[in-house]
MIBA-526638 format. One record per atom (N, C-alpha, C): residue number from 1; residue in three letters; x, y, z. Coordinates in nm, 3 decimals. Example, Ala and Ser with C-alpha at 12.3 -4.5 7.8 and 13.67 -1.06 7.14 Angstrom:
BEGIN
resi->1&resn->ALA&px->1.319&py->-0.569&pz->0.780 $
resi->1&resn->ALA&px->1.230&py->-0.450&pz->0.780 $
resi->1&resn->ALA&px->1.320&py->-0.330&pz->0.780 $
resi->2&resn->SER&px->1.285&py->-0.225&pz->0.708 $
resi->2&resn->SER&px->1.367&py->-0.106&pz->0.714 $
resi->2&resn->SER&px->1.290&py->0.003&pz->0.787 $
***
This chain:
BEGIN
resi->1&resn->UNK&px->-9.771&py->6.167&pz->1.618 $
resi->1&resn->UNK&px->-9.821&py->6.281&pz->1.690 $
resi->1&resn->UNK&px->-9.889&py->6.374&pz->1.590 $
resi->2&resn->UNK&px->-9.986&py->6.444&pz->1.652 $
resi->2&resn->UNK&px->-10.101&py->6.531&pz->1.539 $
resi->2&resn->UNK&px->-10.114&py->6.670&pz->1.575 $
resi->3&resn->UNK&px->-10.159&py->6.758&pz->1.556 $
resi->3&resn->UNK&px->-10.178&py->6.863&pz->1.561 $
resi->3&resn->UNK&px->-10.349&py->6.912&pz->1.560 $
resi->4&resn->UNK&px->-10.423&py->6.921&pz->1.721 $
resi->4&resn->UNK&px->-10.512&py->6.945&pz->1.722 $
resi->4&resn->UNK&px->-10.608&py->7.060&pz->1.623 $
resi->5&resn->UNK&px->-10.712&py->7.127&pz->1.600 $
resi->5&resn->UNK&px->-10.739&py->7.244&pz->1.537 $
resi->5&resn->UNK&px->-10.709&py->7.357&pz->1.661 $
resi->6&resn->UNK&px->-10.740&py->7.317&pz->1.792 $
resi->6&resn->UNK&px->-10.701&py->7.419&pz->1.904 $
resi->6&resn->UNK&px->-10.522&py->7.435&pz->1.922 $
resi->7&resn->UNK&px->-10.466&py->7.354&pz->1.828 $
resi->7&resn->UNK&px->-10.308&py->7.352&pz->1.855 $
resi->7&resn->UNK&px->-10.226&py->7.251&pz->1.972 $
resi->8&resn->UNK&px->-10.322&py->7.164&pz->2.003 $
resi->8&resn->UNK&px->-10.273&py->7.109&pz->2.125 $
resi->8&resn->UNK&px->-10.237&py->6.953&pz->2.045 $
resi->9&resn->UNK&px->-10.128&py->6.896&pz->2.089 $
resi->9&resn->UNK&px->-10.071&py->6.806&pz->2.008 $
resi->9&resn->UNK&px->-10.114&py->6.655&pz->2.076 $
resi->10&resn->UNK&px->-10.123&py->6.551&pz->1.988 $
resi->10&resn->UNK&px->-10.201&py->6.413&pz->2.067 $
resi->10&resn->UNK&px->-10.143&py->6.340&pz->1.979 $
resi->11&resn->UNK&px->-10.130&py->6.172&pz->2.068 $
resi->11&resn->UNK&px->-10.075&py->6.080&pz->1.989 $
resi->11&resn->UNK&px->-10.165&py->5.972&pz->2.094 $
resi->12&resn->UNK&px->-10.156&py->5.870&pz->2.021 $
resi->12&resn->UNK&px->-10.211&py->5.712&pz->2.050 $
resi->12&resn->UNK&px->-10.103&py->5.633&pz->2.069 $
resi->13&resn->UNK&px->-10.105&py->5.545&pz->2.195 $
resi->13&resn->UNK&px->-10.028&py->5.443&pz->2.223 $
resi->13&resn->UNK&px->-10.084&py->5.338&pz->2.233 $
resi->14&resn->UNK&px->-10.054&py->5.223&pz->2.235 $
resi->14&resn->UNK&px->-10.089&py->5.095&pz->2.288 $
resi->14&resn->UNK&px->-10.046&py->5.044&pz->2.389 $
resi->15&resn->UNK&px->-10.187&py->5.007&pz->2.511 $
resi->15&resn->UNK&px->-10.107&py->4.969&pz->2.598 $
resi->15&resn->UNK&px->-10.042&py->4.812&pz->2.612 $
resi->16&resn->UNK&px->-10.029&py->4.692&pz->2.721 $
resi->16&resn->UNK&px->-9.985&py->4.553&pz->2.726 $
resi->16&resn->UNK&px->-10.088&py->4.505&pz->2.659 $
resi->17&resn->UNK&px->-10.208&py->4.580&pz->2.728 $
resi->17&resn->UNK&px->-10.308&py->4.431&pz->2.621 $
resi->17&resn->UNK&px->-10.398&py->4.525&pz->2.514 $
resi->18&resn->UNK&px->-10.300&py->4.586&pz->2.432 $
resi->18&resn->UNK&px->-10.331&py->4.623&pz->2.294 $
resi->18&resn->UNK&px->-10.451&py->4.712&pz->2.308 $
resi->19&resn->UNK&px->-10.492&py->4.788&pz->2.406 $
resi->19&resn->UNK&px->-10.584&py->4.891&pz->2.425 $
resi->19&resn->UNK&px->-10.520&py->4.996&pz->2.333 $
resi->20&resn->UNK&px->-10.579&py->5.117&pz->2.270 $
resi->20&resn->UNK&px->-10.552&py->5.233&pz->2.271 $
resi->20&resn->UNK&px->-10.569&py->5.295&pz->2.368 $
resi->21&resn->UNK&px->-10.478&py->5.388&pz->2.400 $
resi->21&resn->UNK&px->-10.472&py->5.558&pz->2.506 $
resi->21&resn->UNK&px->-10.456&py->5.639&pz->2.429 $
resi->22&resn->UNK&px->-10.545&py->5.714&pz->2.436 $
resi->22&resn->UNK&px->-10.538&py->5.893&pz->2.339 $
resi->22&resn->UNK&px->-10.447&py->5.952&pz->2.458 $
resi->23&resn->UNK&px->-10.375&py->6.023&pz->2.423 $
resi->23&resn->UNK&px->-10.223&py->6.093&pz->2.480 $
resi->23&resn->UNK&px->-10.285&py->6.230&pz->2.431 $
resi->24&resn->UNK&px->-10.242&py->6.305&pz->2.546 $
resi->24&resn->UNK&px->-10.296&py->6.486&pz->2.504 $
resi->24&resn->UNK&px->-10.166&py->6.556&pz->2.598 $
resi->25&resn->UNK&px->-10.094&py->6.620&pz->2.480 $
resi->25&resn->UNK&px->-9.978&py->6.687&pz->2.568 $
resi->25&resn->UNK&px->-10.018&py->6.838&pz->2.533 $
resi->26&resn->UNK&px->-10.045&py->6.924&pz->2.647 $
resi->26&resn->UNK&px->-10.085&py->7.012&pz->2.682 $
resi->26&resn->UNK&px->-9.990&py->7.145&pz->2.718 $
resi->27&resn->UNK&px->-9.867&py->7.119&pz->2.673 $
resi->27&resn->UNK&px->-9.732&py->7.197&pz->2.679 $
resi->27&resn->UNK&px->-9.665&py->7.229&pz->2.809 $
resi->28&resn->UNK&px->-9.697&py->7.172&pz->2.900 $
resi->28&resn->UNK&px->-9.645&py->7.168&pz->3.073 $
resi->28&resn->UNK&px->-9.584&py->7.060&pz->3.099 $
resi->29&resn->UNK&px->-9.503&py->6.995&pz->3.015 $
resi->29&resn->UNK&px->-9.389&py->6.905&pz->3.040 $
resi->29&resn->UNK&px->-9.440&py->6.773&pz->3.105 $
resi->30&resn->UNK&px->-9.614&py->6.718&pz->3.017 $
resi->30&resn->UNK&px->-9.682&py->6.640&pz->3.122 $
resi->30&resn->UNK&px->-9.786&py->6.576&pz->2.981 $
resi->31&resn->UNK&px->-9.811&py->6.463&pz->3.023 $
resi->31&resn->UNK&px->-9.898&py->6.402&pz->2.895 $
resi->31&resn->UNK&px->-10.029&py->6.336&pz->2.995 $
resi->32&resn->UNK&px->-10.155&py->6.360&pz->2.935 $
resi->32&resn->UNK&px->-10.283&py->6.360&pz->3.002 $
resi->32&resn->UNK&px->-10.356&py->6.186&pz->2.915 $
resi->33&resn->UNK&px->-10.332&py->6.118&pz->2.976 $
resi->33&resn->UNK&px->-10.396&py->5.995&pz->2.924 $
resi->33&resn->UNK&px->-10.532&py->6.030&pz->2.938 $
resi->34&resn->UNK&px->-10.655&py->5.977&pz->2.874 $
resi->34&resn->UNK&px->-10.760&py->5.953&pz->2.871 $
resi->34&resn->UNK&px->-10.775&py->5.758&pz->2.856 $
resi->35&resn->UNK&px->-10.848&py->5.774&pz->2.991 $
resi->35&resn->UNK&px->-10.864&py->5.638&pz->3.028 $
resi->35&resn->UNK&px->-11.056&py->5.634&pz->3.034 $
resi->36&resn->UNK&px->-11.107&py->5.697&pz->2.986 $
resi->36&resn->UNK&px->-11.237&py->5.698&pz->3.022 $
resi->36&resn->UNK&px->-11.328&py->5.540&pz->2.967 $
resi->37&resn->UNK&px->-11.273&py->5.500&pz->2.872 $
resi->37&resn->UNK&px->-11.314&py->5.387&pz->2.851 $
resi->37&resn->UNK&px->-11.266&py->5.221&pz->2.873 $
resi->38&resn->UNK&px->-11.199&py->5.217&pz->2.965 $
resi->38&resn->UNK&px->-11.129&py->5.131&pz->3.055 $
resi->38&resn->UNK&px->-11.123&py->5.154&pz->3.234 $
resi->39&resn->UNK&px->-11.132&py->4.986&pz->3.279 $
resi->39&resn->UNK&px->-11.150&py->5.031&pz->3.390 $
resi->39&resn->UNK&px->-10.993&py->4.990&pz->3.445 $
resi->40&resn->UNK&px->-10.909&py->5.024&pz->3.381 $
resi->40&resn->UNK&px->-10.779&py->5.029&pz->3.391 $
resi->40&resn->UNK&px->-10.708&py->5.022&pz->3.277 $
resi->41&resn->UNK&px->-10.588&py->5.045&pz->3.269 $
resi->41&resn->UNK&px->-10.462&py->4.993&pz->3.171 $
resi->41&resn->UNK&px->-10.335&py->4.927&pz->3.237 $
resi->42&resn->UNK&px->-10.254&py->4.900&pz->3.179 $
resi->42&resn->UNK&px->-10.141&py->4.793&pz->3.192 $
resi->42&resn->UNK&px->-10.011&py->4.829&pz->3.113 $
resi->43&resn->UNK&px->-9.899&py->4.930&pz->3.173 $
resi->43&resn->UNK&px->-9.852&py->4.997&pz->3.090 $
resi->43&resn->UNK&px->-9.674&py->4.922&pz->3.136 $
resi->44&resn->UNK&px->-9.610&py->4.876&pz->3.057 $
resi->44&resn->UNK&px->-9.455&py->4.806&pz->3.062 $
resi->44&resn->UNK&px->-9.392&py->4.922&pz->3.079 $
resi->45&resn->UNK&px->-9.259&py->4.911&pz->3.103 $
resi->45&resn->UNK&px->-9.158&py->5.003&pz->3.120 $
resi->45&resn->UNK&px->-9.122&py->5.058&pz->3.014 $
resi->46&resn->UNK&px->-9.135&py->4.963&pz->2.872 $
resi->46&resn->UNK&px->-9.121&py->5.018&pz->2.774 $
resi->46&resn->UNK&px->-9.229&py->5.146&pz->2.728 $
resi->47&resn->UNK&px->-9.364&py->5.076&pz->2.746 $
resi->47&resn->UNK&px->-9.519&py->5.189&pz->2.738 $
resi->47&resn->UNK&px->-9.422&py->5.341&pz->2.827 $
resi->48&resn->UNK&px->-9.364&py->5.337&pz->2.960 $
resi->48&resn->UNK&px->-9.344&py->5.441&pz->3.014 $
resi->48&resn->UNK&px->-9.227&py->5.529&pz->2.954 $
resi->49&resn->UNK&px->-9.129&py->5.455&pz->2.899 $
resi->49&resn->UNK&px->-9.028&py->5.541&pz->2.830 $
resi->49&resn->UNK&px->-9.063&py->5.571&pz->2.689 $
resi->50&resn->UNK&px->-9.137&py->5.552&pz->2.616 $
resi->50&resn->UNK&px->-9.223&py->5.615&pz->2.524 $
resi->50&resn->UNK&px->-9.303&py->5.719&pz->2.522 $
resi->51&resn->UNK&px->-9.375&py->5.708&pz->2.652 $
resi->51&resn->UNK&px->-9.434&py->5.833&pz->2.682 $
resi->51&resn->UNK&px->-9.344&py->5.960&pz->2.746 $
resi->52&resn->UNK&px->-9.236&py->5.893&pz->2.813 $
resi->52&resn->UNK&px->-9.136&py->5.998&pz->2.832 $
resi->52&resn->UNK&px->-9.079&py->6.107&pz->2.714 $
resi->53&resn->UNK&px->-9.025&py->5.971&pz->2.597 $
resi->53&resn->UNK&px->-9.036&py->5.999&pz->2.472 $
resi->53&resn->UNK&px->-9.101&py->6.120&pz->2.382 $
resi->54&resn->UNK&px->-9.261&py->6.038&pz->2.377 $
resi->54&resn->UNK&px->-9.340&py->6.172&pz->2.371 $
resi->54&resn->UNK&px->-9.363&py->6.342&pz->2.415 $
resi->55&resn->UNK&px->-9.374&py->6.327&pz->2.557 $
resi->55&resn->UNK&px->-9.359&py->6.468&pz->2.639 $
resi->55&resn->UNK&px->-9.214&py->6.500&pz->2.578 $
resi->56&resn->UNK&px->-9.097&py->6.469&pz->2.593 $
resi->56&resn->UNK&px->-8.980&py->6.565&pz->2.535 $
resi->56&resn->UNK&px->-9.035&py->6.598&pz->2.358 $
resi->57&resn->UNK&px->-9.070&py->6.517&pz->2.269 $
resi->57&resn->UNK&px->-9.103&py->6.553&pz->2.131 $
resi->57&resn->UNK&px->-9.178&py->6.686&pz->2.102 $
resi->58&resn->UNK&px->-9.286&py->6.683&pz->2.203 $
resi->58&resn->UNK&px->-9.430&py->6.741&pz->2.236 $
resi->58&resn->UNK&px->-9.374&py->6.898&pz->2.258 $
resi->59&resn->UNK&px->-9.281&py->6.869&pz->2.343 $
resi->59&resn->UNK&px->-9.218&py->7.002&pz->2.414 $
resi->59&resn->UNK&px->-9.140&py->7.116&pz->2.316 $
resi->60&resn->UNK&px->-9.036&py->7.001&pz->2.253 $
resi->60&resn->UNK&px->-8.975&py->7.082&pz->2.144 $
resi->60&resn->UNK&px->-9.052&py->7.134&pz->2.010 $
resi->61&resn->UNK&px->-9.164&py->7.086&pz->1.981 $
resi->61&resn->UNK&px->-9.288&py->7.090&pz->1.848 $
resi->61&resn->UNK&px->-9.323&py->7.228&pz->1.890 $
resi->62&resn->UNK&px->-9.355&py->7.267&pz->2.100 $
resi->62&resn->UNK&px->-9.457&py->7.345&pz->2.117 $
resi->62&resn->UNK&px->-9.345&py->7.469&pz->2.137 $
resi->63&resn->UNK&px->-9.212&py->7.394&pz->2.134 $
resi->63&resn->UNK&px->-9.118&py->7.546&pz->2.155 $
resi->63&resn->UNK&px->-9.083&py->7.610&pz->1.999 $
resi->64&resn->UNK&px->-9.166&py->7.532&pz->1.911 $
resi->64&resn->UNK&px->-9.061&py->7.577&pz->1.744 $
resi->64&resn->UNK&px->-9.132&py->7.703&pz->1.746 $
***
């Protein structure tokens, strides 16, 4: 996870078939995929509890 210059925090996942997703957590307990260059993704249960993952990390970074 990174630290935008506007302060807004982002991470990269991979989805099933090894795509990147730029992840943009925006501090509302919610993570904003950018899918603009796919005409879908393919995300496991594991992909979803990671991103769950993320949003709680995201949350506590934006409460320090």
């Amino acid at each position: 996870m990174k630290k935008e210059k506007d302060g807004t925090l982002t991470a990269d996942i991979f989805d099933v078939e090894s795509d990147i997703i730029k992840c943009r957590f925006n501090n509302d307990g919610c993570v904003e995929l950018n899918t603009d260059d796919y005409s879908f993704i393919t995300l496991s249960v594991t992909n979803l509890y990671d991103l769950i993952d993320l949003i709680e990390k995201a949350e506590k970074k934006y409460k320090k």
